[in-house]
mmCIF file of the N, C-alpha and C atoms, coordinates in Angstrom:
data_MODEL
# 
_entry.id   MODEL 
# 
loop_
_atom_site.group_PDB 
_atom_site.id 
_atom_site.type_symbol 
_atom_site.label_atom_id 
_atom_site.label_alt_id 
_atom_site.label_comp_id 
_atom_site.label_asym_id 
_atom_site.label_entity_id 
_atom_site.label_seq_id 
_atom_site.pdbx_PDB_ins_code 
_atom_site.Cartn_x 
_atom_site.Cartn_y 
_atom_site.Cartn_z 
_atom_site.occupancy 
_atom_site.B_iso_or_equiv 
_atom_site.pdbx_formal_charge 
_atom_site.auth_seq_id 
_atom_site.auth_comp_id 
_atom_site.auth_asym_id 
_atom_site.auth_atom_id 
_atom_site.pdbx_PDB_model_num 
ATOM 1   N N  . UNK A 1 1  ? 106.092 92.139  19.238 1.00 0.00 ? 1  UNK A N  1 
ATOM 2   C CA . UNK A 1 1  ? 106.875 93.354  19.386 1.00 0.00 ? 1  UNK A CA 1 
ATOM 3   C C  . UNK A 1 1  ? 106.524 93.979  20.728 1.00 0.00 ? 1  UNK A C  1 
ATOM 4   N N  . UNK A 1 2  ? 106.928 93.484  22.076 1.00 0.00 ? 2  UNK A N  1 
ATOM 5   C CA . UNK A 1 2  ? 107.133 93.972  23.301 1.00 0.00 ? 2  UNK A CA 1 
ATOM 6   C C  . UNK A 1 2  ? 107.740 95.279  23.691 1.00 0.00 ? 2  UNK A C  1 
ATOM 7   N N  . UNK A 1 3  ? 106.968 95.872  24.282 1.00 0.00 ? 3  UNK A N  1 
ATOM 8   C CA . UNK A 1 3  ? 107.367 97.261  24.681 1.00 0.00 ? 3  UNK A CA 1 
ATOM 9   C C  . UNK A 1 3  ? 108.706 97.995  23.572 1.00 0.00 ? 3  UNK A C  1 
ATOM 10  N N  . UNK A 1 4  ? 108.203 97.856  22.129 1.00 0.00 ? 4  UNK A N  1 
ATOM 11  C CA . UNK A 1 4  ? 108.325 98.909  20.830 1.00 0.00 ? 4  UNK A CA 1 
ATOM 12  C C  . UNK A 1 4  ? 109.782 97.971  20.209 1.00 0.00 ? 4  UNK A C  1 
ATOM 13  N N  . UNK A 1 5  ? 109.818 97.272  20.625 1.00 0.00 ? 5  UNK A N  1 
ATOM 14  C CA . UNK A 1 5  ? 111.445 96.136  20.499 1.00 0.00 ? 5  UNK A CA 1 
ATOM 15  C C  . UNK A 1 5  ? 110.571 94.864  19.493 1.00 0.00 ? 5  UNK A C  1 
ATOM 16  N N  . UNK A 1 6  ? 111.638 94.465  18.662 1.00 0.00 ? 6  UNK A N  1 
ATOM 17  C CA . UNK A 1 6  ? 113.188 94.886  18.345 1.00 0.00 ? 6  UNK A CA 1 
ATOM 18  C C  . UNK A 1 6  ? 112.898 96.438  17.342 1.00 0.00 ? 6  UNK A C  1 
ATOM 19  N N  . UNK A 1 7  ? 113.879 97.557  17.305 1.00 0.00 ? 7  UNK A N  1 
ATOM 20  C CA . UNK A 1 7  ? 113.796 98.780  17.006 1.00 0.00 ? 7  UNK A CA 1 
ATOM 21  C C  . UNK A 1 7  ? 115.592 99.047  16.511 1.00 0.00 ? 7  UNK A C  1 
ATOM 22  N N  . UNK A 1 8  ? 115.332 99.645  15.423 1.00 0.00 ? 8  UNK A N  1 
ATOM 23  C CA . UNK A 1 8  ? 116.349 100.528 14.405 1.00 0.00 ? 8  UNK A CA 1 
ATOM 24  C C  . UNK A 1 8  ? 116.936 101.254 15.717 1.00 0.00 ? 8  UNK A C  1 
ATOM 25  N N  . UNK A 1 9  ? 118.277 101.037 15.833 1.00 0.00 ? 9  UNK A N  1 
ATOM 26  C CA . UNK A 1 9  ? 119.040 102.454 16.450 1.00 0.00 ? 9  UNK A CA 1 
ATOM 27  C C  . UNK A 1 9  ? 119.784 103.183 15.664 1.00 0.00 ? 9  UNK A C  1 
ATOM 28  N N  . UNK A 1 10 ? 120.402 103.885 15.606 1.00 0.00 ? 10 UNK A N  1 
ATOM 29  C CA . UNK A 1 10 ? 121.641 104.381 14.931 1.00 0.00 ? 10 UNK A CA 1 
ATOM 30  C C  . UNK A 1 10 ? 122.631 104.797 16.200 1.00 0.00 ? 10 UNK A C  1 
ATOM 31  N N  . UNK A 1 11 ? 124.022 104.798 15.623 1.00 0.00 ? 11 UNK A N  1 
ATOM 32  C CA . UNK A 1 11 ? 125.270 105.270 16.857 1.00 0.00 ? 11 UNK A CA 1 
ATOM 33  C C  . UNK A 1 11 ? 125.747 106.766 16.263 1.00 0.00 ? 11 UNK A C  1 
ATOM 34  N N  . UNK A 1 12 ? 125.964 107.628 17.392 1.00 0.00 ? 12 UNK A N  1 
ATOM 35  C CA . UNK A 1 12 ? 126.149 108.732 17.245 1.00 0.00 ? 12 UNK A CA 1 
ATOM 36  C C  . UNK A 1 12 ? 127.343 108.959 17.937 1.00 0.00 ? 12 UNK A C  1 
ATOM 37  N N  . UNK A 1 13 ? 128.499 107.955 17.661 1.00 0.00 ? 13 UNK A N  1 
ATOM 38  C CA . UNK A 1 13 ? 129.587 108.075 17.964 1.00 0.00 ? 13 UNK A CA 1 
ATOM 39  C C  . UNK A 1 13 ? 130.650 107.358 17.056 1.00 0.00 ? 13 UNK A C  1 
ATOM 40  N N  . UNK A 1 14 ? 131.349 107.432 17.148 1.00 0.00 ? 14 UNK A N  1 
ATOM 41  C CA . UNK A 1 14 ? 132.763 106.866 16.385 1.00 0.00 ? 14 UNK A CA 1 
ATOM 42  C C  . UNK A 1 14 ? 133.556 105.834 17.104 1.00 0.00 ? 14 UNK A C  1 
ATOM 43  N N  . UNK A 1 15 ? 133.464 104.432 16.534 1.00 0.00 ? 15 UNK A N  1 
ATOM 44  C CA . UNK A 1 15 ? 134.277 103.624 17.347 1.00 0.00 ? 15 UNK A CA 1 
ATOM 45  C C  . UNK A 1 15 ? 133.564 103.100 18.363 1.00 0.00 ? 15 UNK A C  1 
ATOM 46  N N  . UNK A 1 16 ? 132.395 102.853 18.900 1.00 0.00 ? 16 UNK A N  1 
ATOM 47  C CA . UNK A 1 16 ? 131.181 102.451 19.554 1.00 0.00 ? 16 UNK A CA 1 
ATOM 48  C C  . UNK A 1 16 ? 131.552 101.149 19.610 1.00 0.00 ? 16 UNK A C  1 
ATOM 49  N N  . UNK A 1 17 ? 132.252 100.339 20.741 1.00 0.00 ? 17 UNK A N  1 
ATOM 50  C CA . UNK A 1 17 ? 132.018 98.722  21.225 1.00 0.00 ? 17 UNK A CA 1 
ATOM 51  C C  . UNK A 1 17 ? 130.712 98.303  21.101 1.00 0.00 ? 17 UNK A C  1 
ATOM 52  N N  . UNK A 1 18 ? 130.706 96.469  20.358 1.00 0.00 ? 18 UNK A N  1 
ATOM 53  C CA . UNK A 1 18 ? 129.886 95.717  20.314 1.00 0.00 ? 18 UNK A CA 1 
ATOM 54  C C  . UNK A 1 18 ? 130.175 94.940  21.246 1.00 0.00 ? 18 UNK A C  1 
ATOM 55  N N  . UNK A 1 19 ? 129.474 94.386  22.395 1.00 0.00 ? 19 UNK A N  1 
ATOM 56  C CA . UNK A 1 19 ? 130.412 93.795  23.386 1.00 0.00 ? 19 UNK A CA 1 
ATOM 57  C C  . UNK A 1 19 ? 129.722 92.492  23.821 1.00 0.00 ? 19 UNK A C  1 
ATOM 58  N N  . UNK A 1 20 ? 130.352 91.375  23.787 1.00 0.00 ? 20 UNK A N  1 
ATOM 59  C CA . UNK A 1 20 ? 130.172 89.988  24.018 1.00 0.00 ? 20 UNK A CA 1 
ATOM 60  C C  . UNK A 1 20 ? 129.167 90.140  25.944 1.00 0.00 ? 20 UNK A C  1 
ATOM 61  N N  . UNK A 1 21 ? 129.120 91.095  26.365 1.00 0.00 ? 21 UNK A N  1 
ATOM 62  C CA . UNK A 1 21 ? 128.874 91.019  27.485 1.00 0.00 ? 21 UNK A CA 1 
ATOM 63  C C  . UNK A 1 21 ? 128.328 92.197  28.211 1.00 0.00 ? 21 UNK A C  1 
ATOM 64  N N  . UNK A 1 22 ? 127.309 92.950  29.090 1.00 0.00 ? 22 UNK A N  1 
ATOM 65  C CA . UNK A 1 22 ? 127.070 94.225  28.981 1.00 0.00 ? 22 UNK A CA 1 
ATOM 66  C C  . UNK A 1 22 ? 128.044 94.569  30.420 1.00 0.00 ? 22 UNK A C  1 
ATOM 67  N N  . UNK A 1 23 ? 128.860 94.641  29.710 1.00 0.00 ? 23 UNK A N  1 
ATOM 68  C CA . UNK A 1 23 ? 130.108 95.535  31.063 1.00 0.00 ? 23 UNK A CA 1 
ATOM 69  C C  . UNK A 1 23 ? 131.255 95.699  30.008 1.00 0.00 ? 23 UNK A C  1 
ATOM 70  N N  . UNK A 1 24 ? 132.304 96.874  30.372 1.00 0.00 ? 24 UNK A N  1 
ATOM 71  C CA . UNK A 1 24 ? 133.224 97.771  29.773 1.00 0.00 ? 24 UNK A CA 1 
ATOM 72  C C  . UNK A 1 24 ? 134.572 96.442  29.749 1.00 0.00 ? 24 UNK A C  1 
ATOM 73  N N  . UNK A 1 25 ? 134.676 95.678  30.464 1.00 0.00 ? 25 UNK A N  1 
ATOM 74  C CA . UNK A 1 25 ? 135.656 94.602  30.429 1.00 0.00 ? 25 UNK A CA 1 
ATOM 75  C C  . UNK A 1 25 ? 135.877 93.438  29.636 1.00 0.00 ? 25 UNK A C  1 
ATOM 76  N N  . UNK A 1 26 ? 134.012 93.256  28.698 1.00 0.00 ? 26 UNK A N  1 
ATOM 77  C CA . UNK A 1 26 ? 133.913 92.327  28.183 1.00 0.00 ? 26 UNK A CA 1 
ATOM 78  C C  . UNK A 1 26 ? 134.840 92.458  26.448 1.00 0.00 ? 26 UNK A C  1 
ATOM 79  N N  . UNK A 1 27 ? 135.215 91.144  26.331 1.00 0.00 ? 27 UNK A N  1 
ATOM 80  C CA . UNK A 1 27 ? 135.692 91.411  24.953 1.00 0.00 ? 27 UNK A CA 1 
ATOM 81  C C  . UNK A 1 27 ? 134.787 91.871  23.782 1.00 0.00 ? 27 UNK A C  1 
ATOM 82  N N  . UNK A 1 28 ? 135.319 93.406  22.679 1.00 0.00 ? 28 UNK A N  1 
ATOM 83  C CA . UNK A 1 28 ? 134.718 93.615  21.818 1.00 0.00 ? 28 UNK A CA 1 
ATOM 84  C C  . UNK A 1 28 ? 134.786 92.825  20.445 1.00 0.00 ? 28 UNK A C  1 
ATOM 85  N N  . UNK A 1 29 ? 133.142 92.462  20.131 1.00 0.00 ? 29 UNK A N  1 
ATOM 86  C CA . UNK A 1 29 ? 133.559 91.973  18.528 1.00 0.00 ? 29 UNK A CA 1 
ATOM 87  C C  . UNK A 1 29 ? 133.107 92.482  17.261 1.00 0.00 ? 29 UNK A C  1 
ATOM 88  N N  . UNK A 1 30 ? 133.198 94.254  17.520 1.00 0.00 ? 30 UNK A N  1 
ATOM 89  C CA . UNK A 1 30 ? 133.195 94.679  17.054 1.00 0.00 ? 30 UNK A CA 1 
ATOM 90  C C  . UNK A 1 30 ? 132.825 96.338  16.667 1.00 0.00 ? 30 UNK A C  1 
ATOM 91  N N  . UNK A 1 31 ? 132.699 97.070  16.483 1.00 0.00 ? 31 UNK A N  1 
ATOM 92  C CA . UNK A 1 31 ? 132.633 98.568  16.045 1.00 0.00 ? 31 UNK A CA 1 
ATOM 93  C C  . UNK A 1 31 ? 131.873 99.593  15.234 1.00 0.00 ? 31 UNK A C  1 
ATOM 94  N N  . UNK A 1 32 ? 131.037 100.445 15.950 1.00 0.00 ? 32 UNK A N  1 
ATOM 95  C CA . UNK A 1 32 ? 129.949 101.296 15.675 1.00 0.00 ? 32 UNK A CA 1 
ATOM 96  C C  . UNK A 1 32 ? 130.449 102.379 14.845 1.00 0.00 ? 32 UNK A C  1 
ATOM 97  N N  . UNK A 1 33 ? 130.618 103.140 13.741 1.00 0.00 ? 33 UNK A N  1 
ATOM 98  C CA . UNK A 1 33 ? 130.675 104.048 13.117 1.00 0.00 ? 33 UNK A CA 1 
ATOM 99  C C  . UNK A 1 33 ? 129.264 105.137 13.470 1.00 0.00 ? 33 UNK A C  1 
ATOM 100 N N  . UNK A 1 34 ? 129.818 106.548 13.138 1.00 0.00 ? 34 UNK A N  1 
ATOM 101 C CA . UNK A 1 34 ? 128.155 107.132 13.432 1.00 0.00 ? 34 UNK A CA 1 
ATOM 102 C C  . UNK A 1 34 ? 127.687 107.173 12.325 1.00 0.00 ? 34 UNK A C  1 
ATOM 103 N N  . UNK A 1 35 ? 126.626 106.876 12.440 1.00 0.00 ? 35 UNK A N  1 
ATOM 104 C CA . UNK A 1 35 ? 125.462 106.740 11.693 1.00 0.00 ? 35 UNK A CA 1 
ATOM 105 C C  . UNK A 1 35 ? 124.818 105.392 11.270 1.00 0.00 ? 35 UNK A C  1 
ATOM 106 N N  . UNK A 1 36 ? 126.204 104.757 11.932 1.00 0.00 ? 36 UNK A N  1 
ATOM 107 C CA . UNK A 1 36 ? 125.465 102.669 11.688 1.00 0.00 ? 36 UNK A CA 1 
ATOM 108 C C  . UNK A 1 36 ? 124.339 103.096 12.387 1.00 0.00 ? 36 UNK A C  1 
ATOM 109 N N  . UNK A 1 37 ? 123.803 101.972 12.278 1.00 0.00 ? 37 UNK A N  1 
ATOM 110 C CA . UNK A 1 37 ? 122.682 101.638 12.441 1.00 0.00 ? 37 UNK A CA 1 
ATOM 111 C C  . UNK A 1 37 ? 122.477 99.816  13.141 1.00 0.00 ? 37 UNK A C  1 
ATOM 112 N N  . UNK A 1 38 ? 121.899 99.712  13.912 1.00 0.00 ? 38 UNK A N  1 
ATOM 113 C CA . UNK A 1 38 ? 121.996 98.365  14.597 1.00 0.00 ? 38 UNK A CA 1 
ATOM 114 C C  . UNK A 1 38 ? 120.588 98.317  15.481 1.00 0.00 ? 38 UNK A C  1 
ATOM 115 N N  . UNK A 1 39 ? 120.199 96.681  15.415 1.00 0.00 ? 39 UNK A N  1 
ATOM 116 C CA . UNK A 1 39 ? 118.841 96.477  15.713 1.00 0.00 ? 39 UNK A CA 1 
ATOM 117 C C  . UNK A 1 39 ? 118.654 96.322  17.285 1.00 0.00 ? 39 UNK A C  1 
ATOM 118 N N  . UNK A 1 40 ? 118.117 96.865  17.917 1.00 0.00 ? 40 UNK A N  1 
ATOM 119 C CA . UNK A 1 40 ? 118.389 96.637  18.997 1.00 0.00 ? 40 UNK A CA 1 
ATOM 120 C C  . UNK A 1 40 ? 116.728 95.826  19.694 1.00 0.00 ? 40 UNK A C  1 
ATOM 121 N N  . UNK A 1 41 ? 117.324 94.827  20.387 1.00 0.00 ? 41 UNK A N  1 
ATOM 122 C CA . UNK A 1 41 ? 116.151 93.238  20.459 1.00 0.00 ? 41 UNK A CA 1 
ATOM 123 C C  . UNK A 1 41 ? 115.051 93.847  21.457 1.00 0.00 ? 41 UNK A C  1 
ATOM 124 N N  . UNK A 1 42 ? 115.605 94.428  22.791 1.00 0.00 ? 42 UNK A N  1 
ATOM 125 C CA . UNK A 1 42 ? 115.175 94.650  23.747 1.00 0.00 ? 42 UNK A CA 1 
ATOM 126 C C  . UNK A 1 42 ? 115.065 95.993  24.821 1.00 0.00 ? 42 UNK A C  1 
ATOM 127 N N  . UNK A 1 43 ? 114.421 96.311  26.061 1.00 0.00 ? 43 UNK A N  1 
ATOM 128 C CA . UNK A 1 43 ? 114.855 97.508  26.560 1.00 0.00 ? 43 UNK A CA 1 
ATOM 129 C C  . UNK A 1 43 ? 116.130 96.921  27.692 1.00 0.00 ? 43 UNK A C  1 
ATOM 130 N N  . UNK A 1 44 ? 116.793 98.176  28.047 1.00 0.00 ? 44 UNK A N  1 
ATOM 131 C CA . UNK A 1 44 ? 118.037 98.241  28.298 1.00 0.00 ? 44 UNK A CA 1 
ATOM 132 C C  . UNK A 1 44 ? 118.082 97.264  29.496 1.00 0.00 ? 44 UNK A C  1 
ATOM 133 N N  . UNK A 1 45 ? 119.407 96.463  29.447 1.00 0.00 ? 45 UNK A N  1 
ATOM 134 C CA . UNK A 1 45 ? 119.669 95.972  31.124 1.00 0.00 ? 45 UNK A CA 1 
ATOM 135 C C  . UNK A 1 45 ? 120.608 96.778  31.792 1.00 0.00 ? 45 UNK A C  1 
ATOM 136 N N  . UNK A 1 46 ? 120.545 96.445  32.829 1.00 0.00 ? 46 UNK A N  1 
ATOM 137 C CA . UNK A 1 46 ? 121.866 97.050  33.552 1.00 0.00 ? 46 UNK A CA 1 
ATOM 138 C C  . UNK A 1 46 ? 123.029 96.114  33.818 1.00 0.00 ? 46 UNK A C  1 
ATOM 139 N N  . UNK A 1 47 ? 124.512 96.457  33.506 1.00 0.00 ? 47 UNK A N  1 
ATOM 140 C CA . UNK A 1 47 ? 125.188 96.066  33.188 1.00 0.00 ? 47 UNK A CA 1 
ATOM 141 C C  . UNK A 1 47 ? 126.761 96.868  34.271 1.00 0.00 ? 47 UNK A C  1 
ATOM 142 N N  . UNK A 1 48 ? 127.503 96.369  33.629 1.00 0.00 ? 48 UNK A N  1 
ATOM 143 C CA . UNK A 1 48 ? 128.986 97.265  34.322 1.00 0.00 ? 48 UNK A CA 1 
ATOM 144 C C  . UNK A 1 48 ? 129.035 98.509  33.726 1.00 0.00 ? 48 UNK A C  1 
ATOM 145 N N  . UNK A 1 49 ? 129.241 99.233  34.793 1.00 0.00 ? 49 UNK A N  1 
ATOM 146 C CA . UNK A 1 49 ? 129.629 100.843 34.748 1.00 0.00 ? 49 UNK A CA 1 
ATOM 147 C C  . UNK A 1 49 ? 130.631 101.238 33.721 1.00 0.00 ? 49 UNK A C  1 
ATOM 148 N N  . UNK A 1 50 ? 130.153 102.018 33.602 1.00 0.00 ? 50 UNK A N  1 
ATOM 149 C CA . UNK A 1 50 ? 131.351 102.712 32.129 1.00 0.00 ? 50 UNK A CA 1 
ATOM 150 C C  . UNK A 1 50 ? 131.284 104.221 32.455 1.00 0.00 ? 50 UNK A C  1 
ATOM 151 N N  . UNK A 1 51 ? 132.892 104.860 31.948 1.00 0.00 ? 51 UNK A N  1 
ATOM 152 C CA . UNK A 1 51 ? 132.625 106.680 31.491 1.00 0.00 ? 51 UNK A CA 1 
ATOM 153 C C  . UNK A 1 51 ? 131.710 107.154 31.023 1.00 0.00 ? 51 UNK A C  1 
ATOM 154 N N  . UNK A 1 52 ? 132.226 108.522 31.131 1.00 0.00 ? 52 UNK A N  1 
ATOM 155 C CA . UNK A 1 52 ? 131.780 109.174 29.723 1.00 0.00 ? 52 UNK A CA 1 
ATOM 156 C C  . UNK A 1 52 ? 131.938 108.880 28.436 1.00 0.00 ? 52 UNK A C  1 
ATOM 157 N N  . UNK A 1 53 ? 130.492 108.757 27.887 1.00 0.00 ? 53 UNK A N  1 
ATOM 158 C CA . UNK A 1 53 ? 130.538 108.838 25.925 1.00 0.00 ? 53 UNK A CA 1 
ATOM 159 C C  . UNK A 1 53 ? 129.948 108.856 25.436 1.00 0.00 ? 53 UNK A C  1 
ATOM 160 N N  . UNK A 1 54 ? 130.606 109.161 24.420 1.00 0.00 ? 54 UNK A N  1 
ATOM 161 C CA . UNK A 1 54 ? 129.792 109.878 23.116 1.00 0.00 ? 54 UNK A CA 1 
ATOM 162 C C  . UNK A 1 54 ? 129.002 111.625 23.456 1.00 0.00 ? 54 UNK A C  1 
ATOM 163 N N  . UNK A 1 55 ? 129.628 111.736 24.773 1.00 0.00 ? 55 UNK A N  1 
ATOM 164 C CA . UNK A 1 55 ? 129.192 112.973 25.406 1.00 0.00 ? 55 UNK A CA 1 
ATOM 165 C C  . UNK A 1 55 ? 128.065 113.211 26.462 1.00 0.00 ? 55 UNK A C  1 
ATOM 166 N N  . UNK A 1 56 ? 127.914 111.792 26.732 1.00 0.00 ? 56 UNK A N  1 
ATOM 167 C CA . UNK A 1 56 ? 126.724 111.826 28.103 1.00 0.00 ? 56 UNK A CA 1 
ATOM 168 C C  . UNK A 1 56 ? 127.448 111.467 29.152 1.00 0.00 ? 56 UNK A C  1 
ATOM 169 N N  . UNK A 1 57 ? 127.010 111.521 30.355 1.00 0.00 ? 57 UNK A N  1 
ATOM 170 C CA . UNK A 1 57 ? 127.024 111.311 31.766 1.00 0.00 ? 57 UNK A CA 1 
ATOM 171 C C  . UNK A 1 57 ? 127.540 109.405 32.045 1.00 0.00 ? 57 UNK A C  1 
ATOM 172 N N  . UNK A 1 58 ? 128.467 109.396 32.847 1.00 0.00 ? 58 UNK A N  1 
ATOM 173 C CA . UNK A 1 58 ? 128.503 107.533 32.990 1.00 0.00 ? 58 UNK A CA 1 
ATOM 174 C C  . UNK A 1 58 ? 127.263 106.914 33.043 1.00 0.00 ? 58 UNK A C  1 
ATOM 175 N N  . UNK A 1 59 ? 127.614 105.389 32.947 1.00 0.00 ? 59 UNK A N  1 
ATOM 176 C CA . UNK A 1 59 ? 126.247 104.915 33.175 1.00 0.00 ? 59 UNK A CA 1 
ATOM 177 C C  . UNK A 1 59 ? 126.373 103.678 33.469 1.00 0.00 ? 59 UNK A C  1 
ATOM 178 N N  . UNK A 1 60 ? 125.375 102.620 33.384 1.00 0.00 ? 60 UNK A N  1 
ATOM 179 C CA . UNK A 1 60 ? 125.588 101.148 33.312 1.00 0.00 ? 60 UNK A CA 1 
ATOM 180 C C  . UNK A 1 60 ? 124.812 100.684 32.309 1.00 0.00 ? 60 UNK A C  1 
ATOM 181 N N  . UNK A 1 61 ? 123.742 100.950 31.683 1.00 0.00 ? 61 UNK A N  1 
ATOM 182 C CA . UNK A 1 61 ? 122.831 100.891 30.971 1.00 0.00 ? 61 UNK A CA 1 
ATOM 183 C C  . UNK A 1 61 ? 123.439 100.010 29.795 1.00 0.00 ? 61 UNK A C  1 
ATOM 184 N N  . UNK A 1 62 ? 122.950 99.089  29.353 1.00 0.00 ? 62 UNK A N  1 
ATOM 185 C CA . UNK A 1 62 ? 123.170 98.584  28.477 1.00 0.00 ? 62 UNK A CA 1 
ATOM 186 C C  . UNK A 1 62 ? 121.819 98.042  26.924 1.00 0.00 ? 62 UNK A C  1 
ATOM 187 N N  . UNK A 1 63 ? 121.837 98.313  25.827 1.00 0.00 ? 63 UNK A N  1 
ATOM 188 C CA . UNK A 1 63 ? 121.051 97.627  24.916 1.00 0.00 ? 63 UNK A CA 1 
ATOM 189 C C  . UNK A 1 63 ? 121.425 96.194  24.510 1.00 0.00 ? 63 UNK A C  1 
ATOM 190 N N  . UNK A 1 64 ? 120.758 95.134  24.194 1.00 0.00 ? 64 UNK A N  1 
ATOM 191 C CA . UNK A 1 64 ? 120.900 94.205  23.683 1.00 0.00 ? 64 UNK A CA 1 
ATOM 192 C C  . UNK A 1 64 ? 120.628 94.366  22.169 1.00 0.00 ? 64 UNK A C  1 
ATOM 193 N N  . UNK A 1 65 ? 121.363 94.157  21.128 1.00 0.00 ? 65 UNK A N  1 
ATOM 194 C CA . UNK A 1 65 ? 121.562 94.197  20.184 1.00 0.00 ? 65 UNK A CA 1 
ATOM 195 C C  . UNK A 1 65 ? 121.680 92.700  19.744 1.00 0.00 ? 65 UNK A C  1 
ATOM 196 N N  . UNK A 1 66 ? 121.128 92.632  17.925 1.00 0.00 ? 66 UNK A N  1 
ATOM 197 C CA . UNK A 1 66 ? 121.157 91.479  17.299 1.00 0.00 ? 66 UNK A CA 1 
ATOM 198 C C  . UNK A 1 66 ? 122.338 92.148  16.420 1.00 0.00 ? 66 UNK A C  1 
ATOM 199 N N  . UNK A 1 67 ? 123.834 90.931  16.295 1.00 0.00 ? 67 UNK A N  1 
ATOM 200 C CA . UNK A 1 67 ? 124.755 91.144  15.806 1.00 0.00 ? 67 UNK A CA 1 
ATOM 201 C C  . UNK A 1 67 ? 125.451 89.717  15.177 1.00 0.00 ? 67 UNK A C  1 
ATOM 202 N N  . UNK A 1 68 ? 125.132 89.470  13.836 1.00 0.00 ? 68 UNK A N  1 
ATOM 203 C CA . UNK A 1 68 ? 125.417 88.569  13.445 1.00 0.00 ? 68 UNK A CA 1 
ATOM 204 C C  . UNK A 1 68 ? 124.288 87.642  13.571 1.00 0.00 ? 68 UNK A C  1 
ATOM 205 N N  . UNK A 1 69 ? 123.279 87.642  13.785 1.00 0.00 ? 69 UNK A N  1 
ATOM 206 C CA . UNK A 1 69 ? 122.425 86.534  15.093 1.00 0.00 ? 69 UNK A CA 1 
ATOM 207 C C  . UNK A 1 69 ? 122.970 86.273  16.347 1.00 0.00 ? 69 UNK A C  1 
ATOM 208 N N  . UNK A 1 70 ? 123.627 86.865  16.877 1.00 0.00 ? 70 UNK A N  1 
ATOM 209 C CA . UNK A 1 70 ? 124.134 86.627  17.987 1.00 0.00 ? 70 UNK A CA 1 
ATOM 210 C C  . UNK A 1 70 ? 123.425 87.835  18.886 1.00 0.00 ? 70 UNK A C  1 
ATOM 211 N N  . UNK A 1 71 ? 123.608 87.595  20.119 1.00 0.00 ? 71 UNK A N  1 
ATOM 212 C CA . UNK A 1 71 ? 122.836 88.667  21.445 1.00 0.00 ? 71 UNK A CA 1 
ATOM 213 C C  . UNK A 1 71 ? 124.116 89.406  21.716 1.00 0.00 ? 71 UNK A C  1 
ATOM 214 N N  . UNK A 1 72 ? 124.423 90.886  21.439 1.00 0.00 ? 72 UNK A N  1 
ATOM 215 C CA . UNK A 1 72 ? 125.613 91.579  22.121 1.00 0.00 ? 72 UNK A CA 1 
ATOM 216 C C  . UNK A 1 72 ? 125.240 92.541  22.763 1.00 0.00 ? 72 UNK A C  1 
ATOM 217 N N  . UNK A 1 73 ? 126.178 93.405  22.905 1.00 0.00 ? 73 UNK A N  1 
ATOM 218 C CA . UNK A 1 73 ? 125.847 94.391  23.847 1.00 0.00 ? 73 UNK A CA 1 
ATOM 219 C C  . UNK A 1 73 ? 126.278 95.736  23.431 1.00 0.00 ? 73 UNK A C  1 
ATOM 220 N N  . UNK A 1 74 ? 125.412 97.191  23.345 1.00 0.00 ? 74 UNK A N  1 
ATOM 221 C CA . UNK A 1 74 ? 126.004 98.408  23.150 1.00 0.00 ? 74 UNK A CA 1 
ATOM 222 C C  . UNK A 1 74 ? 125.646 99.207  24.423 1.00 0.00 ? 74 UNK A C  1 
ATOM 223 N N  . UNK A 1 75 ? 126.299 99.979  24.336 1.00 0.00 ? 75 UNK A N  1 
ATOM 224 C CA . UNK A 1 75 ? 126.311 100.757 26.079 1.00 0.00 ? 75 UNK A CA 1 
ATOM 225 C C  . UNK A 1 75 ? 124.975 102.468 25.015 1.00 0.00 ? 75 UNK A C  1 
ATOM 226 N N  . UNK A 1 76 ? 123.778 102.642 26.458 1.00 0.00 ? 76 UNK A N  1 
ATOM 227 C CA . UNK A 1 76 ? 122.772 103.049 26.256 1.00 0.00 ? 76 UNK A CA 1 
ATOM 228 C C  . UNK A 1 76 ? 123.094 105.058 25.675 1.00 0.00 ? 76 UNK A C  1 
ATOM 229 N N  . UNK A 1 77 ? 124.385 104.752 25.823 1.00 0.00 ? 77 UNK A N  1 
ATOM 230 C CA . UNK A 1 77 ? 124.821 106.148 25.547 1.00 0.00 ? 77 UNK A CA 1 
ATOM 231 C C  . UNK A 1 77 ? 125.099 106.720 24.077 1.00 0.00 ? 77 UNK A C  1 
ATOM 232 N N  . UNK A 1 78 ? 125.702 105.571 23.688 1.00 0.00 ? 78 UNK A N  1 
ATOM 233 C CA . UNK A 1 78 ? 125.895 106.115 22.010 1.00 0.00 ? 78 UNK A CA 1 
ATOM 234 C C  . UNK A 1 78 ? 124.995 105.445 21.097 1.00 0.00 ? 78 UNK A C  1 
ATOM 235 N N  . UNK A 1 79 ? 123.388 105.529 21.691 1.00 0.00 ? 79 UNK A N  1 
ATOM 236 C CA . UNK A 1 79 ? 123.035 104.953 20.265 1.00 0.00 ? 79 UNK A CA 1 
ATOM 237 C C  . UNK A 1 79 ? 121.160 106.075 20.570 1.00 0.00 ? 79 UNK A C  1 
ATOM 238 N N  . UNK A 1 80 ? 121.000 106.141 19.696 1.00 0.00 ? 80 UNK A N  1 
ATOM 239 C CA . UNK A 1 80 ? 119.285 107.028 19.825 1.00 0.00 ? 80 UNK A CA 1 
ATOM 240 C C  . UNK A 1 80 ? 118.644 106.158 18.549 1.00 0.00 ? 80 UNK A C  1 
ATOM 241 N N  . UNK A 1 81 ? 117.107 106.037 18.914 1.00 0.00 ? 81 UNK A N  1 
ATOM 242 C CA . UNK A 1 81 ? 116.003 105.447 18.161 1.00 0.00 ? 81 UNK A CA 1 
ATOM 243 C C  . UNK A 1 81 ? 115.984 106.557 16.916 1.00 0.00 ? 81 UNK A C  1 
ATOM 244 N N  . UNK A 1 82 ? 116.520 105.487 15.976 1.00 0.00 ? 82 UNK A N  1 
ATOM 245 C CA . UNK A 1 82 ? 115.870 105.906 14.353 1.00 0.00 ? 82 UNK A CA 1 
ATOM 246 C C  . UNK A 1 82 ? 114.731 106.260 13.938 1.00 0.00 ? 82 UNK A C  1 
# 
């Protein structure tokens, strides 16, 4: 367990992209409700720029998330440590 990872997040937004890729272009496979909850593997990479959301400032920041067993991607804005 490397620098506090893998760690419980929860999304504090509605409709939150799971994204095959950490940039705003990549195809989504799938969708954050608030209060899911999703494991997130690692600390953040940096990734493609995105808006505003979920009510913060743009960013690029990306989490790696375990989804399905698969490695995806949630953007560092809509999700806070459980």
């Amino acid at each position: 367990m490397a620098d506090g990872f893998p760690a419980w997040y929860r999304a504090y937004g509605d409709g939150v992209n799971i994204r095959t890729r950490p940039d705003p272009g990549a195809t989504s496979v799938g969708q954050l409700q608030t209060d899911d909850r999703v494991l997130v593997t690692s600390l953040p990479v940096t990734g493609g720029a995105y808006g505003a959301q979920c009510g913060s400032q743009p960013g690029d920041q990306w989490y790696p998330v375990d989804h399905f067993g698969q490695r995806r991607y949630v953007i560092t804005a809509c999700l806070e440590r459980v």
